[in-house]
PAZAPA-4460 file (N, C-alpha, C; in steps of 0.05 Angstrom, whole numbers, plus 32768, in hexadecimal, padded with zeros to 4 digits):
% residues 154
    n_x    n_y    n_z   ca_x   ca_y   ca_z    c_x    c_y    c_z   seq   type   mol
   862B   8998   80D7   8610   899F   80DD   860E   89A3   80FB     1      X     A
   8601   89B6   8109   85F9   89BF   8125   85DD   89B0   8123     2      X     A
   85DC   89AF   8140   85BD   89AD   814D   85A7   89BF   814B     3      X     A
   85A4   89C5   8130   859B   89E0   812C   8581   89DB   811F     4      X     A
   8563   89E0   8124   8552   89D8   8113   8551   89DD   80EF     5      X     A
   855C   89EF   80E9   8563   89EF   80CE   8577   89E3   80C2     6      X     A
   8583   89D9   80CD   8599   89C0   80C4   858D   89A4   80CB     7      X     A
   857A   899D   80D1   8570   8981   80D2   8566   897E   80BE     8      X     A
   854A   898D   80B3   854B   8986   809A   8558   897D   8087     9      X     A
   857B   898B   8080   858C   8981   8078   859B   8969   8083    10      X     A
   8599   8968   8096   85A7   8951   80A6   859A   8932   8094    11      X     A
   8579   893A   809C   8566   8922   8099   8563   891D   807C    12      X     A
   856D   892E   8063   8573   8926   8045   858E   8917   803C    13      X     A
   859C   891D   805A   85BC   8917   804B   85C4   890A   805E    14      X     A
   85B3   88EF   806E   85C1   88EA   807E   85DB   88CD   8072    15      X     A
   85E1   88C4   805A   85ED   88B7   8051   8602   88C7   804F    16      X     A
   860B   88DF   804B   8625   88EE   8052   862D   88ED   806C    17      X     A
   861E   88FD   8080   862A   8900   809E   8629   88EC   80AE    18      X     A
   863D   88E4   80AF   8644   88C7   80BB   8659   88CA   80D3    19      X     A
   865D   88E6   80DF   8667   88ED   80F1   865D   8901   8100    20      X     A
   865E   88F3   8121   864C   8905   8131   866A   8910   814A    21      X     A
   8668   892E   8151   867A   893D   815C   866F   8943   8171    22      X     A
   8678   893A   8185   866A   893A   81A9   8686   894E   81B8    23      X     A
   867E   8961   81C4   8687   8978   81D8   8688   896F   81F3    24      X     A
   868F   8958   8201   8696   8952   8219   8692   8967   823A    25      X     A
   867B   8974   8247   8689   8988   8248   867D   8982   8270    26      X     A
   8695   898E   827D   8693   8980   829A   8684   89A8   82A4    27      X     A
   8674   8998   82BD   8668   89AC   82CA   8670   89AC   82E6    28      X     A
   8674   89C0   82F6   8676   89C8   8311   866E   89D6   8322    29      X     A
   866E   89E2   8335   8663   89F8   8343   8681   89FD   835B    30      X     A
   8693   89F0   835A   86A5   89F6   836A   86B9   89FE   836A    31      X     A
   86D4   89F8   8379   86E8   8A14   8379   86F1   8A0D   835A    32      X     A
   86EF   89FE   834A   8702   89F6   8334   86EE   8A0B   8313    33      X     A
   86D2   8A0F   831E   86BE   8A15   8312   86C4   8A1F   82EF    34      X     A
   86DA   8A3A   82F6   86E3   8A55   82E1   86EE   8A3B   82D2    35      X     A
   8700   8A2E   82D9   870D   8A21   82CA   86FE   8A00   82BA    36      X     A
   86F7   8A01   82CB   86DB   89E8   82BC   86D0   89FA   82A6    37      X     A
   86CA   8A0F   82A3   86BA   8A20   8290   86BC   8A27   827E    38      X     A
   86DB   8A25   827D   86EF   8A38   826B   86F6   8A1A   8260    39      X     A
   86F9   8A02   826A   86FB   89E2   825E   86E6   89DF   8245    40      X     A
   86CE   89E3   8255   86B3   89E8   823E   86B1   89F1   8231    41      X     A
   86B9   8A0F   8238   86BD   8A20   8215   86CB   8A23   8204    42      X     A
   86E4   8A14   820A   8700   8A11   81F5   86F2   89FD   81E3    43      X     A
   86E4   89EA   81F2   86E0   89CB   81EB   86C6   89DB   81CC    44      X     A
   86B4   89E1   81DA   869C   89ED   81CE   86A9   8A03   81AF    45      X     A
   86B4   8A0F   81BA   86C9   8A1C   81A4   86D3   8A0B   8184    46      X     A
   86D9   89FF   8196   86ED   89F1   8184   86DD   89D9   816B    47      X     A
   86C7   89CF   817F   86AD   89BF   8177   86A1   89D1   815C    48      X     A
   869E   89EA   8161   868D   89F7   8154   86A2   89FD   8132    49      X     A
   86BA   8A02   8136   86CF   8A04   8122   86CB   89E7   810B    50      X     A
   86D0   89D2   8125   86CE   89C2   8115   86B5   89B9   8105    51      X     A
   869F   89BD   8115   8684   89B6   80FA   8686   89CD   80E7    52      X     A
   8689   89EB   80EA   8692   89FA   80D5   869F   89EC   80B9    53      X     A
   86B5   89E5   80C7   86C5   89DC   80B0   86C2   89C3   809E    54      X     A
   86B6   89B4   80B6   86AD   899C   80A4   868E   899A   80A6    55      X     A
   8685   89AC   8099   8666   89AD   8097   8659   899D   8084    56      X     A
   8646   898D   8089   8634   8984   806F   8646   8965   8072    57      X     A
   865E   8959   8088   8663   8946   808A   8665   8933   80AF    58      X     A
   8660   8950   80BC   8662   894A   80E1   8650   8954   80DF    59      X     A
   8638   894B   80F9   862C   894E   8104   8632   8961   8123    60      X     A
   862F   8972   8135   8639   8975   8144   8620   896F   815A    61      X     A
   861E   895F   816D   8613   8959   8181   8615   8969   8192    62      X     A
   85F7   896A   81A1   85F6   8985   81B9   860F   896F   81D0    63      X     A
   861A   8984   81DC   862F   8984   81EB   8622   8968   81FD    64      X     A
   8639   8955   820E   8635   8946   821B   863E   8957   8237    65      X     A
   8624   895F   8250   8633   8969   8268   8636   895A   826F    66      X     A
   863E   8956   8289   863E   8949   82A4   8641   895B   82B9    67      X     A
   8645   8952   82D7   864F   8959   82F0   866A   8955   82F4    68      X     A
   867F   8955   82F7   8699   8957   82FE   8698   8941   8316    69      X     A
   8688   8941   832B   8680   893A   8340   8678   8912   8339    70      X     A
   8673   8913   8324   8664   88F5   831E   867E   88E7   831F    71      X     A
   867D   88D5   831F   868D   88B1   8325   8690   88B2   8304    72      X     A
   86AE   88AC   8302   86B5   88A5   82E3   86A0   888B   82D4    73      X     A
   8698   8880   82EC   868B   8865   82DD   8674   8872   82D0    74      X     A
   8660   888C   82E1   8646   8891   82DD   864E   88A9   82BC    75      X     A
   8662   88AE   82C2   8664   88C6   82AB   866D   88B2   8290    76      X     A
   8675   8895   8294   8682   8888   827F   8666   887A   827C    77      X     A
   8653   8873   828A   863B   8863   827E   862C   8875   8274    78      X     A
   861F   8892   827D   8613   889F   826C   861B   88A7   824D    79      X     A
   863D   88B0   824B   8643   88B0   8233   8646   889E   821E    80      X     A
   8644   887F   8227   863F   8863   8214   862A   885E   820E    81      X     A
   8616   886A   8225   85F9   8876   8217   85FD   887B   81FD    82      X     A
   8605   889E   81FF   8604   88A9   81E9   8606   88A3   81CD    83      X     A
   8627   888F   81D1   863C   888A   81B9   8623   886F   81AC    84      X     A
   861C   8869   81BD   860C   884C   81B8   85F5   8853   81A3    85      X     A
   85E3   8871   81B2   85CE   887A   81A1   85D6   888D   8186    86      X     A
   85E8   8894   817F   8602   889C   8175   85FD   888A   8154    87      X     A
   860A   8874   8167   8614   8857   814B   85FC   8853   8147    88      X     A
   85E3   884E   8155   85C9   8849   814D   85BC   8853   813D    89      X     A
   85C9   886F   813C   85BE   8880   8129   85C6   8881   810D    90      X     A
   85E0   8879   810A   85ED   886F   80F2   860A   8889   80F1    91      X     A
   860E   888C   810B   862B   889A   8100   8639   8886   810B    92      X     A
   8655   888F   80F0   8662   8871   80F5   867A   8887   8100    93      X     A
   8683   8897   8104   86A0   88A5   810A   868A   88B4   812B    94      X     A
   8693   88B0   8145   868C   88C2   8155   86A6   88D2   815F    95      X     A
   86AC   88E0   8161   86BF   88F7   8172   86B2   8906   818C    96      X     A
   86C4   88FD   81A6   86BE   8917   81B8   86DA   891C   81B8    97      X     A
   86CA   893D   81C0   86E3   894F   81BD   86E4   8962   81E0    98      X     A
   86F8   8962   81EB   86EE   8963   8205   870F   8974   8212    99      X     A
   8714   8980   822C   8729   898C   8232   8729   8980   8252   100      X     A
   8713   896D   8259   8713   8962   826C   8723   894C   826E   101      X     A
   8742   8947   827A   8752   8932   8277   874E   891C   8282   102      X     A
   8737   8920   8298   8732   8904   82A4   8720   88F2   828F   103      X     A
   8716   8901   8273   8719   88E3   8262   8729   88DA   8257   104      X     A
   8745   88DE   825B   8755   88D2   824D   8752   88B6   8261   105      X     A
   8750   88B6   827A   8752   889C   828B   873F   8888   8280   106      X     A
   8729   888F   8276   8719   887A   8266   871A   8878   824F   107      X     A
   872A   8886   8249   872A   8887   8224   8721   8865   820F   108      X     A
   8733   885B   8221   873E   883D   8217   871D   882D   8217   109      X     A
   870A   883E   822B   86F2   8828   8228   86D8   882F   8214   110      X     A
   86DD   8852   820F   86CC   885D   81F7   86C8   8853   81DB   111      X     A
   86B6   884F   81D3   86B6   8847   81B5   86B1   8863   81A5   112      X     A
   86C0   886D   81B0   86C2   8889   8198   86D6   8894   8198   113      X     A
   86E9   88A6   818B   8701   88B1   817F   86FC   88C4   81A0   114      X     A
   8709   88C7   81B5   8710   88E1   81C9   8727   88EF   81BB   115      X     A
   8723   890D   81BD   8734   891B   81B6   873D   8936   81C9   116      X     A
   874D   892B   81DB   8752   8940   81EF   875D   8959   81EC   117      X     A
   875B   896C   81F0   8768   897F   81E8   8764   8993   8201   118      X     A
   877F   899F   8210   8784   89AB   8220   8779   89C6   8224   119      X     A
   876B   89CF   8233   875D   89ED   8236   876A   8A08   8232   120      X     A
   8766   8A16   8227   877C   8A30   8223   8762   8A44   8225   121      X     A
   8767   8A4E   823C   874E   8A6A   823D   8750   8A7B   8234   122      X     A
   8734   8A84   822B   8733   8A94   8212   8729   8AAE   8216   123      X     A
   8726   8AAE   822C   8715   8AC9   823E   8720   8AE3   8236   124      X     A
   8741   8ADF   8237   874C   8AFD   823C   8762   8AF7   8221   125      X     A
   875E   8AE5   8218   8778   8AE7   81FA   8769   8AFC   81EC   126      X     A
   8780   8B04   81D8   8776   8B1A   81C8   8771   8B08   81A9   127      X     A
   8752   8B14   819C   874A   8B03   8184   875A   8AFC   8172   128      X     A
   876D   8B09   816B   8781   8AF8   815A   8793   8AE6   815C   129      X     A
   8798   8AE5   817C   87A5   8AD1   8182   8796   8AB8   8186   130      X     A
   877B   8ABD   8199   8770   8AAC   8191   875E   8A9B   817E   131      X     A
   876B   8AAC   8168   8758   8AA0   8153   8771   8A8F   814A   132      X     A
   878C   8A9A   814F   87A7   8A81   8143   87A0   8A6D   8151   133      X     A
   87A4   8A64   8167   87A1   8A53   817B   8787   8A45   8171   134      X     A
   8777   8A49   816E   875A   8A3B   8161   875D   8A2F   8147   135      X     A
   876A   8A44   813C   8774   8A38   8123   8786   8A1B   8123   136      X     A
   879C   8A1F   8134   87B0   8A0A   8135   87A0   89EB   813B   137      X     A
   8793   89F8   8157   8785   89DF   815F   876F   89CE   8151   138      X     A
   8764   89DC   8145   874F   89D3   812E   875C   89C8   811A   139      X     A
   8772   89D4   8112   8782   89BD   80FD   878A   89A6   8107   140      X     A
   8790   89A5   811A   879D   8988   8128   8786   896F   812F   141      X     A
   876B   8987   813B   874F   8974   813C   8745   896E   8113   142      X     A
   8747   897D   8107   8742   896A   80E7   8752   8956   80E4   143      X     A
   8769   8956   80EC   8785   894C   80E2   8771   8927   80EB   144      X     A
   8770   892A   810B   8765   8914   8113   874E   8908   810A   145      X     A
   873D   891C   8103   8720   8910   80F4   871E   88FE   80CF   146      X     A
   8732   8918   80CF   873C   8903   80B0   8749   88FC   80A7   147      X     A
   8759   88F1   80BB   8768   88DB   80BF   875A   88B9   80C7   148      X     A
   874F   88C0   80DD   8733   88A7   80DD   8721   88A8   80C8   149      X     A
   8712   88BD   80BD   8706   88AE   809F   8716   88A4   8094   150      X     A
   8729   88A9   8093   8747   88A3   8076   874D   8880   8081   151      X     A
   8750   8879   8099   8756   8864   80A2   873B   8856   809F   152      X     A
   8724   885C   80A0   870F   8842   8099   8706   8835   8080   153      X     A
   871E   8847   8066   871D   883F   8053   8732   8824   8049   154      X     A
***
């Protein structure tokens, strides 16, 4: 399910199914690193969108988490425990961020949610079929992980 006003309604009948919420990690800049911060976002955003596709009517996909690039790991790790916190409060029990920004792997260990890093491959100038393999590949490897953790909380 997207953040989409016609999918809430459905959201708010079935919320005893979707018990997994899909957060897009996505860093912001304005400086020399910018193109490539962008192209981090949209692989990430990409890939987010495949996956509620595919697992529709059981993920939730949460509007993207920004930030500043510029913020203190501590301030970017308390706003997003925010999140995960209002998240579990809500009653999803599986959270996923999915992100190409590697400086969360350095906090990984203190998130209470599944991080799933996945390396940026720009998509600007590939040609659609290639990048639709490459999307393909990667999206199998991100299910692979998701249900694999439902499979494990049984």
């Amino acid at each position: 399910m997207k953040w989409v006003s016609k999918e809430i309604d459905v959201y708010l009948t079935s919320t005893n199914y979707i018990d997994t919420a899909l957060v897009t990690l996505i860093p912001i800049t304005f400086g020399e690193d910018m193109k490539q911060t962008v192209s981090m976002g949209e692989f990430s955003t990409v890939l987010t969108s495949e996956i509620e596709r595919q697992l529709h009517g059981r993920i939730f996909a949460i509007p993207p988490f920004t930030y500043f690039k510029t913020e203190s790991p501590t301030e970017k790790l308390d706003k997003l425990e925010q999140w995960i916190n209002e998240l579990k409060n809500s009653g999803f029990k599986f959270i996923f961020l999915i992100t190409s920004d590697h400086e969360w792997k350095t906090v990984e260990d203190k998130l209470d949610a599944k991080l799933i890093w996945i390396p940026a491959i720009p998509l600007e100038h590939m040609d659609d079929k290639y990048k639709s393999e490459i999307l393909h590949e990667q999206t199998k490897q991100i299910l692979q992980i998701v249900t694999n953790q439902w499979q494990s909380d049984f």
